[in-house]
N, C-alpha and C positions, 0 to 999 in steps of 0.2 A: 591434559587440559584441552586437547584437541576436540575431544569427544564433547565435551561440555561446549565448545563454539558449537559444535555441530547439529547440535538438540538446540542451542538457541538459533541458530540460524533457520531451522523448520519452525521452530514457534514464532519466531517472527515475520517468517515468509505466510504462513498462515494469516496472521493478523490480518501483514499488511494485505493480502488476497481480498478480506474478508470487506477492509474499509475501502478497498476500490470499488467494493461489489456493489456497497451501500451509499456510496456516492450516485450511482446510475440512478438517478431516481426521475421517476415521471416517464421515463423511457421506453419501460417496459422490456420486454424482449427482445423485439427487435435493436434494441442499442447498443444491448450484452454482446451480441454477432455486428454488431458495426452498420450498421443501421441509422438513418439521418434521424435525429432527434426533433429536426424542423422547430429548433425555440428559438429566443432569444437571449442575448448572455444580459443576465443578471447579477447583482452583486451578492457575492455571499452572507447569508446572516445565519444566527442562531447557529441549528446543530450543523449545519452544511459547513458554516466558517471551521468547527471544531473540527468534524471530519477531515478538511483540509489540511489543519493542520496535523493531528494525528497520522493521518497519511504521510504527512511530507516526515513528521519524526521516526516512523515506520520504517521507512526508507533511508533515512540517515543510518538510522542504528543498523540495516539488513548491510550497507554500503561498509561500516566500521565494521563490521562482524566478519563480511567476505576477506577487506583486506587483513584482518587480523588473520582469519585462516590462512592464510596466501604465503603468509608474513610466517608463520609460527612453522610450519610445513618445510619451508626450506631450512 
């Protein structure tokens, strides 16, 4: 069973890679290397909200997934 955490843990470390990337937006390049953005904070609407939150569920399930392997190992 271990093996199968372990493939899901890359496929969702992936995702969540994927949905931080697409969050960057307007930024350009410079913000990918950490770079001021120079905006102002605005509320989230539309696809941005969802991104956030897919993000944050990304992250939950990477967090259950690690402690599962941690857990299952010993």
């Amino acid at each position: 069973m271990n093996p199968l955490i372990n493939i899901s843990m890359i496929i969702v470390s992936i995702f969540l890679i994927i949905s931080i990337l697409l969050q960057s937006k307007g930024i350009g390049l410079g913000g990918l290397a950490g770079g001021d953005s120079g905006g102002v904070y605005t509320q989230r609407r539309g696809i941005e909200k969802v991104m956030f939150y897919i993000t944050l569920a990304l992250s939950v399930v990477f967090i259950i997934l690690a402690l599962l392997s941690v857990i299952l190992t010993k």
